[in-house]
C-alpha positions as CSV (number, residue, x, y, z in Angstrom):
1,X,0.9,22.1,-1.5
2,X,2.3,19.0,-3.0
3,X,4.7,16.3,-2.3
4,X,6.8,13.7,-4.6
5,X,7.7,10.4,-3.3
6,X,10.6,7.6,-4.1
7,X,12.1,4.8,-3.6
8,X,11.8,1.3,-3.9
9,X,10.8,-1.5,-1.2
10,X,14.2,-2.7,-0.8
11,X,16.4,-0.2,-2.2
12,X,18.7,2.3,0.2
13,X,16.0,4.4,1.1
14,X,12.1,6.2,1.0
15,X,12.4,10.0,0.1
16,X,9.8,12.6,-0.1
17,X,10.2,16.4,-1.1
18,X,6.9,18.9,0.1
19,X,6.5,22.0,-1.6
20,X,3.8,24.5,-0.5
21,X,4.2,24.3,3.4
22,X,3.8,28.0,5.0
23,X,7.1,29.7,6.5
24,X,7.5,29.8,10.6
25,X,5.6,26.3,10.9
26,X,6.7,24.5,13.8
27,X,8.4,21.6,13.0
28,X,10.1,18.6,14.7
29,X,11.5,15.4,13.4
30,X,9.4,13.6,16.4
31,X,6.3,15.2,14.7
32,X,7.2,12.6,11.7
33,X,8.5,9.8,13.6
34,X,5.3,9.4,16.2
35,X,3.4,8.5,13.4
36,X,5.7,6.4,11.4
37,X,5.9,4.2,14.6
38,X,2.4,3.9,14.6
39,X,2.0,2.5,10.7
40,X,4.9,-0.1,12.3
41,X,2.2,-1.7,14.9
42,X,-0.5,-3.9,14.4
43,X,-1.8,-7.9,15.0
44,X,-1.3,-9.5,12.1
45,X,2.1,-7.6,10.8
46,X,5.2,-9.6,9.3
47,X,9.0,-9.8,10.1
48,X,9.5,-6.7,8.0
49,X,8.3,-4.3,10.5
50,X,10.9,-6.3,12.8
51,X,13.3,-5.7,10.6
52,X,12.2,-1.6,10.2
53,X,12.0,0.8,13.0
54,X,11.0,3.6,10.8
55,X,12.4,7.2,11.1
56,X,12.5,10.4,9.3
57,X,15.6,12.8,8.6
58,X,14.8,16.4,8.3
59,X,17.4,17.4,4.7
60,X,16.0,20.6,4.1
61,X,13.6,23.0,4.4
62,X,13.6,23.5,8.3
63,X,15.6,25.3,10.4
64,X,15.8,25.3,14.2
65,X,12.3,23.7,14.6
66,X,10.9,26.4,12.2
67,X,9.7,25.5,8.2
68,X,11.3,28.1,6.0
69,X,8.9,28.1,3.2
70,X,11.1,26.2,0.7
71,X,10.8,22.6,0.2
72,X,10.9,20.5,2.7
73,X,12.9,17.4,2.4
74,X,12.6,13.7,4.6
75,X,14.1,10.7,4.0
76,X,13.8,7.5,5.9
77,X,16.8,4.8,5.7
78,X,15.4,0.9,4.6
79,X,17.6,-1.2,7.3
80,X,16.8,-4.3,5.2
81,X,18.8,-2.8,2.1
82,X,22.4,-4.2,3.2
83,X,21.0,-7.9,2.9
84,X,19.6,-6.3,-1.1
85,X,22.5,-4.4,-2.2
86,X,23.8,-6.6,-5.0
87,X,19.9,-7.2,-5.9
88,X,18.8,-3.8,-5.7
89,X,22.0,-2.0,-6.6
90,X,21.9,1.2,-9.0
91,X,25.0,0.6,-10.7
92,X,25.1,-2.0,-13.6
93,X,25.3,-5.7,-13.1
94,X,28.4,-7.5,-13.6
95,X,27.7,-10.8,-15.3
96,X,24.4,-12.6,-17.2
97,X,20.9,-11.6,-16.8
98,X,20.3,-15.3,-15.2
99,X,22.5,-15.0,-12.6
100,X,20.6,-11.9,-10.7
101,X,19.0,-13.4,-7.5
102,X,15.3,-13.0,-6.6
103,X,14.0,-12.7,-10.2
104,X,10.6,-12.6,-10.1
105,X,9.0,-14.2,-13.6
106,X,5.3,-15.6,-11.9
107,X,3.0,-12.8,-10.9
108,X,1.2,-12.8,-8.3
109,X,-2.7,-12.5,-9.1
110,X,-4.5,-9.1,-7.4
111,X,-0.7,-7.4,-7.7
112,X,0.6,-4.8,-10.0
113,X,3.0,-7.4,-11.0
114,X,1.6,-8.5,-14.4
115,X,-0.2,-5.4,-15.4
116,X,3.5,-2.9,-14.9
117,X,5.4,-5.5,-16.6
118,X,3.1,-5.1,-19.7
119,X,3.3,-1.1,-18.9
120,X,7.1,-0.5,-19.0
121,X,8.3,-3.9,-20.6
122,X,10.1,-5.5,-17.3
123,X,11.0,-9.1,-17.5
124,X,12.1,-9.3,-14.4
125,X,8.8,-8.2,-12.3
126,X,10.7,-7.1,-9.3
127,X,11.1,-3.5,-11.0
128,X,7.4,-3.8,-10.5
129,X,6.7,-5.4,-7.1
130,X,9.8,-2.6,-5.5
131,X,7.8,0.1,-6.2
132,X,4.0,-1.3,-6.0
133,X,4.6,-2.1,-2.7
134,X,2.7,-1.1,0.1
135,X,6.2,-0.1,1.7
136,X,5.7,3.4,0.0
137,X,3.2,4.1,2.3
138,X,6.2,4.9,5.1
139,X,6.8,8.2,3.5
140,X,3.2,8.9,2.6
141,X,2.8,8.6,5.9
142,X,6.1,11.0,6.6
143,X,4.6,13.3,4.5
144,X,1.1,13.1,6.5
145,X,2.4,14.0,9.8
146,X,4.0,16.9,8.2
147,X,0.2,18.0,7.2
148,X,-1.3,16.6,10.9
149,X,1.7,18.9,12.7
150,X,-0.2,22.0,10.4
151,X,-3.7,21.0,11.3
152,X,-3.0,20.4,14.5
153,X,-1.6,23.8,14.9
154,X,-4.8,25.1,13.6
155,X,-7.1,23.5,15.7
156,X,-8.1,20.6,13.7
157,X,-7.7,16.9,15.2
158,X,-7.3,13.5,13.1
159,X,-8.2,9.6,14.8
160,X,-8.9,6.6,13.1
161,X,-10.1,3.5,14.3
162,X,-10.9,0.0,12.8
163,X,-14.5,-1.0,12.4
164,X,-14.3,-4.8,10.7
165,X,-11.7,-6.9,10.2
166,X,-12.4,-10.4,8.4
167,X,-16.0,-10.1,9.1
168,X,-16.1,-9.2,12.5
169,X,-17.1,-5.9,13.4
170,X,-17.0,-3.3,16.3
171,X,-20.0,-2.7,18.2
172,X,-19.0,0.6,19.1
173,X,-19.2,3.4,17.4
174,X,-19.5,6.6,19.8
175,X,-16.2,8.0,22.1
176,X,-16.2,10.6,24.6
177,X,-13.4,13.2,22.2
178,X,-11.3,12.3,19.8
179,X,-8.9,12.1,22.4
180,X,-10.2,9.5,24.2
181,X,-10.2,7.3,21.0
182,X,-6.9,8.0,20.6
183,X,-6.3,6.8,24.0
184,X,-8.2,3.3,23.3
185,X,-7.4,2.8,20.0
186,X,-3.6,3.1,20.9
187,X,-4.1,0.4,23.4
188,X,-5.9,-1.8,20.9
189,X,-3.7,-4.3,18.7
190,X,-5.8,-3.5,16.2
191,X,-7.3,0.3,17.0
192,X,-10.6,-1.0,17.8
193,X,-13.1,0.6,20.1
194,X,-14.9,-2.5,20.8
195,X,-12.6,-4.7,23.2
196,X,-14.6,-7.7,22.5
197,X,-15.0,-7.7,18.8
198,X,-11.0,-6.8,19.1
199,X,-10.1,-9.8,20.7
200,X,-12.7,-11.8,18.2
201,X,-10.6,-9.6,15.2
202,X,-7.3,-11.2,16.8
203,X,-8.5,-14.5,16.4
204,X,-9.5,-14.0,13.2
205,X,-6.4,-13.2,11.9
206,X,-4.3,-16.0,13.9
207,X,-7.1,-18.3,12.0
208,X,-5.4,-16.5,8.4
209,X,-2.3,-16.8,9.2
210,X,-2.6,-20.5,10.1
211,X,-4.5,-21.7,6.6
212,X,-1.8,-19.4,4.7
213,X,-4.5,-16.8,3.8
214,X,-5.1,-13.1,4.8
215,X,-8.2,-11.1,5.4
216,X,-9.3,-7.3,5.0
217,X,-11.4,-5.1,6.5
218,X,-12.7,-1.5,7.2
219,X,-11.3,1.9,9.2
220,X,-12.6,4.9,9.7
221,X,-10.9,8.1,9.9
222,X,-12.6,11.3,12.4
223,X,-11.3,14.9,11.7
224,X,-13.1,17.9,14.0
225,X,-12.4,21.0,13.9
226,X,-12.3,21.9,10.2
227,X,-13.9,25.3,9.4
228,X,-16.9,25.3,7.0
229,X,-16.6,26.0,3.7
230,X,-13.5,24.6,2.7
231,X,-13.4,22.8,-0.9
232,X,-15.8,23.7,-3.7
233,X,-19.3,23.6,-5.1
234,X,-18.3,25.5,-8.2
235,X,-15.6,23.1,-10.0
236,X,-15.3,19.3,-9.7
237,X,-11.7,18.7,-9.2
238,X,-11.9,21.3,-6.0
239,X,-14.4,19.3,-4.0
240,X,-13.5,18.0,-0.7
241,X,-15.0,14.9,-0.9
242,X,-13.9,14.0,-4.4
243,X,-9.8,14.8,-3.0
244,X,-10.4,12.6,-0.1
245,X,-12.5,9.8,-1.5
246,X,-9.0,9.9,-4.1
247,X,-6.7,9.8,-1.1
248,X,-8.4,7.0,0.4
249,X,-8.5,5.1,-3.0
250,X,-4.7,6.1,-3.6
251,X,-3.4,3.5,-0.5
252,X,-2.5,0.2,-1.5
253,X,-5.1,-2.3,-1.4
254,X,-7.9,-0.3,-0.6
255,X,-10.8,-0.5,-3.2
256,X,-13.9,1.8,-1.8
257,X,-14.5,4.7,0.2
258,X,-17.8,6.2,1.8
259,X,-18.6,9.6,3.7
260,X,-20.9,9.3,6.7
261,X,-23.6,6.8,6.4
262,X,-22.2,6.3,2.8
263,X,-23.6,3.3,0.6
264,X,-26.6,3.0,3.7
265,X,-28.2,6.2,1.9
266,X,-29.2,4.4,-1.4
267,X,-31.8,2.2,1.1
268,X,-33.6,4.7,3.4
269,X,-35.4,7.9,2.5
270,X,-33.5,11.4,2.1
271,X,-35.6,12.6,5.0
272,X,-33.2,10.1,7.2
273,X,-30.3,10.7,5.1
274,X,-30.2,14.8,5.0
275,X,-29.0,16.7,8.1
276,X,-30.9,19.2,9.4
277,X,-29.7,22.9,10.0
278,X,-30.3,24.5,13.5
279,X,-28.6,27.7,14.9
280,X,-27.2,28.5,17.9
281,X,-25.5,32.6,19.4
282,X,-22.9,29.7,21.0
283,X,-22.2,27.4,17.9
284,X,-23.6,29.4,15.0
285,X,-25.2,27.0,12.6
286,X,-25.0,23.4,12.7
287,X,-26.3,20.3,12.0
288,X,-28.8,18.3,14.3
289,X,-27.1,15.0,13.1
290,X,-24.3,13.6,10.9
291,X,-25.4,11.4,8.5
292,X,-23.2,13.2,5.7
293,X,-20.3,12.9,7.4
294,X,-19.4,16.5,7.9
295,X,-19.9,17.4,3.8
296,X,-22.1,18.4,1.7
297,X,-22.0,20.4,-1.9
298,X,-17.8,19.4,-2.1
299,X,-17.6,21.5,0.8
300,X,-16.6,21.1,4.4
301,X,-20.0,22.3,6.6
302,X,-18.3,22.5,10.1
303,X,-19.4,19.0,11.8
304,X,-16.7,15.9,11.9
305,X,-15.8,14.6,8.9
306,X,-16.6,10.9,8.7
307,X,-14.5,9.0,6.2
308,X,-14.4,5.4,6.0
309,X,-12.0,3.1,3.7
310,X,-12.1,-0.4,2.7
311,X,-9.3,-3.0,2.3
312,X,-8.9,-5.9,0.5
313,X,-7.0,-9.1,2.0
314,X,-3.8,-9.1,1.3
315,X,-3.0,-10.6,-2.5
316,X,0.7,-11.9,-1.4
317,X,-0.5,-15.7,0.4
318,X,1.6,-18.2,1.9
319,X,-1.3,-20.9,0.0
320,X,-0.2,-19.1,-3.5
321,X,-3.0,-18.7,-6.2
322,X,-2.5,-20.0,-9.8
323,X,-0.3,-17.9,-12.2
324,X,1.5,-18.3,-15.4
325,X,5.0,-18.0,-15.6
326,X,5.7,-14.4,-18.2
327,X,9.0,-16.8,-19.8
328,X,7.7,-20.6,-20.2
329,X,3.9,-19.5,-20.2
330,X,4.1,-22.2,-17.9
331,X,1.2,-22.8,-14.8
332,X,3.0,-22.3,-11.4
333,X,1.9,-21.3,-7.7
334,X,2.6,-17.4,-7.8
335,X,5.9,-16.6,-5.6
336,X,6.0,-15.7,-2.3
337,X,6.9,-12.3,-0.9
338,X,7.8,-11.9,2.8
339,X,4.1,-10.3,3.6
340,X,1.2,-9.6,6.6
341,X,-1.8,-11.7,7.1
342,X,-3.6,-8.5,8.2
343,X,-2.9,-5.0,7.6
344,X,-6.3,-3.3,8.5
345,X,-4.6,-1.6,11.8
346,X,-1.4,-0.4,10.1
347,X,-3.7,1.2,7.4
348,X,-6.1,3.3,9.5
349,X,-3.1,4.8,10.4
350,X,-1.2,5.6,6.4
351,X,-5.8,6.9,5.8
352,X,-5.1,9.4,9.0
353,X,-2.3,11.0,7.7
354,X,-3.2,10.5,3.5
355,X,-6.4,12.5,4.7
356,X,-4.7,14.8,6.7
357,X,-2.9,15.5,3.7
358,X,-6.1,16.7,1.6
359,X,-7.3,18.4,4.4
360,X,-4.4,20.6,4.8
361,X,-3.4,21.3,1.3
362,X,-7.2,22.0,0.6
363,X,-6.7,24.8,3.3
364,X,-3.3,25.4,2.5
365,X,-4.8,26.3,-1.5
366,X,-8.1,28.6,0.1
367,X,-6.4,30.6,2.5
368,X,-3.3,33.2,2.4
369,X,-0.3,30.9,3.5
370,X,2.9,32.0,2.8
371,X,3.4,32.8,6.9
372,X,1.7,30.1,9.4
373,X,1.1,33.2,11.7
374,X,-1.1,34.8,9.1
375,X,-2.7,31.5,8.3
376,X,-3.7,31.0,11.7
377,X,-5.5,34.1,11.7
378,X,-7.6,33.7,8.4
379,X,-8.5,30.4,9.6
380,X,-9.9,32.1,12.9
381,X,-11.4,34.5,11.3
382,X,-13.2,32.5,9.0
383,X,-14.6,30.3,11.9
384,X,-15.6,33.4,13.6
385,X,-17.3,34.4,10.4
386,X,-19.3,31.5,10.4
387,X,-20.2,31.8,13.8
388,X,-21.4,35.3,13.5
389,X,-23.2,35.0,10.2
């Protein structure tokens, strides 16, 4: 299972074609669009998620609710791109190279800006910024639900929540199911378990957004109800982890990832980092604790996966940084795009559904799945496999 993505920040429109799904997968355009409404909230967005109200056309690959086993096409309209026509426009510009508007000469430090212009040869950095853009994400995101819709259907839930925004960080950790922290993390502004330290996260990113700044922070992403074994022990490019700890990496702005207790194990002994393995006629075998976050030997072992992501502030700042200009080699304040302060919230949500994807396309790779019905039933039957061993 794969999936190609295109389109530029401010161009026409955000396209993604899926190959790999199974045939007689249900399949609703809602499916796509709950979660693309959900990347569009958030304390701390900016005017362009005003200006967006994100959805998802079906163009192929489904017919009357039901996948068809070819590709499956979406593509989700930019609103913002009759205002960026003449800007953005694919057909050739009619007069000089100084007269197109928005040309962006002065990189912004901690963008792609700079380092793509030196990759392709762009003088005029927007070919870089349209594309670099955390905008993408909306049909990484499209593409996600597609895989949630799939997991979902097998049993397998994904939630997310924010644990630290600009230093501050939740106090709470444990929910009832992973429906309930659903239900409170919906209600959060910025999907965070912990009322209190929500309301201190608020504040926090009012106080960025006032000295021109922005701040980061940490999510966390839950899956239950993946069957054990899935991934590899055998080759390195087939282990779960590795695929997810790439997903995570792949989002815009995010620069580290950790499974369980993650970077807390190079500190305390392995006899309080190792789960240990009890058994069960009910359960089967299972671990006493989590500490690993539901993997261990690139494999999936049957407890909740516990994935957690960390994001840098923001680079574009209404205080800009010190650049050079590419043309006069000039010193200037780097150039403004229309940005976020904060984007933790919005980005728990693009991790849910850029996990979802690995998830699915690992067990989409293991198991027979050409038909979902037949799918369905290995999947079963390897649970009950693992219950009966």
């Amino acid at each position: 299972m794969r999936y190609l993505t295109a389109g530029e920040s401010h161009g026409p429109k955000l396209t993604t074609i899926i190959e790999g799904l199974p045939a007689g997968m249900p399949l609703l355009q809602e499916d796509i669009n709950e979660q693309l409404a959900r990347r569009q909230k958030g304390y701390g967005r900016g005017r362009r998620m005003q200006i967006e109200k994100d959805t998802a056309e079906i163009t192929s690959g489904v017919r009357h609710g039901l996948t068809l086993g070819s590709p499956v096409a979406l593509v989700v309209e930019n609103n913002d791109w009759k205002h960026w026509v003449k800007i953005m426009g694919a057909e050739p510009f009619e007069g000089n190279e100084e007269d197109i508007k928005r040309k962006v000469t002065r990189p912004r430090p901690g963008h792609a800006d700079l380092n793509g212009a030196l990759k392709y040869g762009h003088q005029d950095m927007r070919n870089v910024l349209e594309r670099s853009s955390a905008r993408e994400t909306t049909i990484r995101v499209a593409a996600g639900a597609v895989a949630k819709k799939l997991l979902s259907l097998l049993g397998i839930e994904v939630a997310s929540h924010v644990v630290e925004i600009g230093g501050v960080k939740s106090n709470v950790s444990s929910y009832e199911s992973i429906q309930s922290l659903r239900e409170i993390t919906e209600e959060s502004p910025v999907r965070c378990l912990d009322a209190k330290a929500g309301e201190d996260m608020m504040k926090a990113i009012d106080s960025a957004k006032e000295n021109g700044d922005s701040i980061g922070g940490i999510v966390e992403v839950i899956v239950e109800g993946m069957p054990a074994g899935v991934g590899s022990y055998v080759h390195y490019d087939r282990k779960i982890d590795a695929k997810l700890a790439y997903a995570i990496c792949s989002i815009n702005a995010f620069k580290g990832v950790e499974f369980g207790i993650g970077f807390d194990a190079a500190h305390i002994p392995g006899s309080q980092v190792h789960d240990e393995i009890i058994w069960s006629e009910e359960r089967g075998f299972y671990r006493k604790s989590n500490r690993l976050g539901g993997l261990e030997g690139g494999m999936t072992n049957g407890m909740p996966l516990v994935i957690r992501g960390v994001m840098k502030p923001i680079p574009t700042l209404y205080k800009p940084l010190q650049s050079v200009d590419i043309e006069s080699k000039e010193v200037f304040s780097a150039s403004v795009e229309r940005s976020d302060s904060c984007a933790v919230p919005a980005a728990a949500v693009v991790a849910e559904n850029v996990v979802a994807w690995e998830l699915a396309a690992a067990i989409v790779d293991q198991f027979y799945s050409d038909r979902f019905e037949t799918l369905k039933e290995v999947v079963d039957q390897q649970r009950k496999y693992a219950r009966e061993f």
